[in-house]
N, C-alpha and C positions, 0 to 999 in steps of 0.2 A: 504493500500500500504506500508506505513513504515516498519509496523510488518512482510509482507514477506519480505523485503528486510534485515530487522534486522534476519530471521528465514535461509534466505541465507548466509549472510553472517556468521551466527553463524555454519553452516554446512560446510562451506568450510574452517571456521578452523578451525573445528574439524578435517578436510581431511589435512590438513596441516600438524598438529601436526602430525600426525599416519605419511604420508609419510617422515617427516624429523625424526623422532624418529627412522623408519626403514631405509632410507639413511645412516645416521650417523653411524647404527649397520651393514652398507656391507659395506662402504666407507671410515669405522673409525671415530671416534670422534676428529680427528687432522684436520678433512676439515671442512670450516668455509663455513655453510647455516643459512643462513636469507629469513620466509617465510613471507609474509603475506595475507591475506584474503579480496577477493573480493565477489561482487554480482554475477560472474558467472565464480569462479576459486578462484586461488589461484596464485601467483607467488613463487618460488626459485630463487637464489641469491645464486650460488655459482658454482665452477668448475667443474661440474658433467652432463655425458652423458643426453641427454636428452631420449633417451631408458630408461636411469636407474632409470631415475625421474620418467615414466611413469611406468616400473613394480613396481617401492615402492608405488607408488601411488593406483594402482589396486590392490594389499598385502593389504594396508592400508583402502581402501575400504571394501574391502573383509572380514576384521577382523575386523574391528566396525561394520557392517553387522552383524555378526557372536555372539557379544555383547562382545567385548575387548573394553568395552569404555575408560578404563584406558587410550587408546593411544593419545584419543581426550586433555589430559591435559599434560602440560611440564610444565619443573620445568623450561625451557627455554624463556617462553613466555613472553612477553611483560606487558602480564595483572600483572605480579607479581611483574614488577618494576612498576608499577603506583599505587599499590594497596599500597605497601612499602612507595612508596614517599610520595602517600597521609596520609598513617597513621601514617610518620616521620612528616611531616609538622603538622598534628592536634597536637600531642603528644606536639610535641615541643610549641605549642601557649599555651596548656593548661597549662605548667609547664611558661612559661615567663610569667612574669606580666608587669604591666606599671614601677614598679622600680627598683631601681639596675637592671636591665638586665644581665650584666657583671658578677655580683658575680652568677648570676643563672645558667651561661652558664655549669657547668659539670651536673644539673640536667636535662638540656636539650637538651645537649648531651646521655645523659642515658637513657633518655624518647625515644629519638629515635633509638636507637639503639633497647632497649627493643621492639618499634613498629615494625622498620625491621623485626626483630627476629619474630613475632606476625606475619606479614603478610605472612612469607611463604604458613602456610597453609592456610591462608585465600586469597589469590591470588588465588591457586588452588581451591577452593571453589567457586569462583568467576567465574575461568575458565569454570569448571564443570557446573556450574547452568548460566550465564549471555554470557558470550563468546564464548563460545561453543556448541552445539549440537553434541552426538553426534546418534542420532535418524536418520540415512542417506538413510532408506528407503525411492526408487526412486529419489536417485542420482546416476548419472551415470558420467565418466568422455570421456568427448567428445573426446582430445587429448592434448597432450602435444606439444608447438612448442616455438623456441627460440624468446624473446618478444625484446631483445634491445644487443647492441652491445657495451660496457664500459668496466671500467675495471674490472669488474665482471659480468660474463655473466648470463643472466636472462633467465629465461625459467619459459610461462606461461602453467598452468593445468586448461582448460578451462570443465567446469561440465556442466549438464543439470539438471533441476530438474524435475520428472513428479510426483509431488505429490499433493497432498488435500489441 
């Protein structure tokens, strides 16, 4: 049970990624969307039609389908700041010791920066291989309909999966 629900959720945000990467390239990259990834969808967070959600979303379908997996990863995603954070906090423990801590502080400032720097592409990696799928034969997207009403409007993309 875990493993489809981890195999779900790693497919819809693959479907995520592809439709805000195509959003942002009709609607501009000046409009602020925030997606995230469920077990039977995906929500958007941001001021955009919900038609427009749903034809990027079938685009975005359509073209991981087709094997554009590149779309399934953004340099936008989430995974890439936890992957940074985590490999700034190791970095950083490994260069402090138990003394002077203070005079160490520009080594350990350096240590993490260089890991930031270090995790771009390994956050993508991570996207690619652990967060993602983007393998979405027998996903389909059911419909798209507005999920909440605040100050930025949300619109869920609800999927099916009929796979093995």
């Amino acid at each position: 049970m875990p493993r489809r629900m981890i195999a779900a959720v790693r497919r819809n945000h693959a479907l995520e990624h592809a439709t805000v990467s195509i959003l942002l390239g009709e609607v501009g990259q000046h409009t602020r969307l925030v997606g995230r990834a469920s077990l039977d969808g995906f929500y958007i967070y941001g001021d955009v039609p919900a038609e427009k959600i749903g034809e990027c979303a079938a685009e975005g379908l359509a073209r991981l389908k087709q094997g554009e997996s590149h779309l399934a990863v953004s340099p936008l995603c989430g995974t890439n700041l936890a992957v940074a954070g985590i490999m700034a906090g190791l970095a950083s423990l490994m260069v402090v010791g138990n003394r002077r801590r203070f005079e160490r502080l520009p080594n350990v400032l350096a240590a993490a920066v260089v890991a930031v720097v270090g995790a771009q592409p390994l956050g993508r990696l991570v996207q690619k291989h652990v967060t993602t799928s983007a393998d979405l034969d027998g996903l389909e997207i059911v419909g798209v309909t507005p999920a909440g009403k605040g100050l930025i409007p949300l619109h869920k993309v609800k999927t099916s999966y009929r796979g093995a």
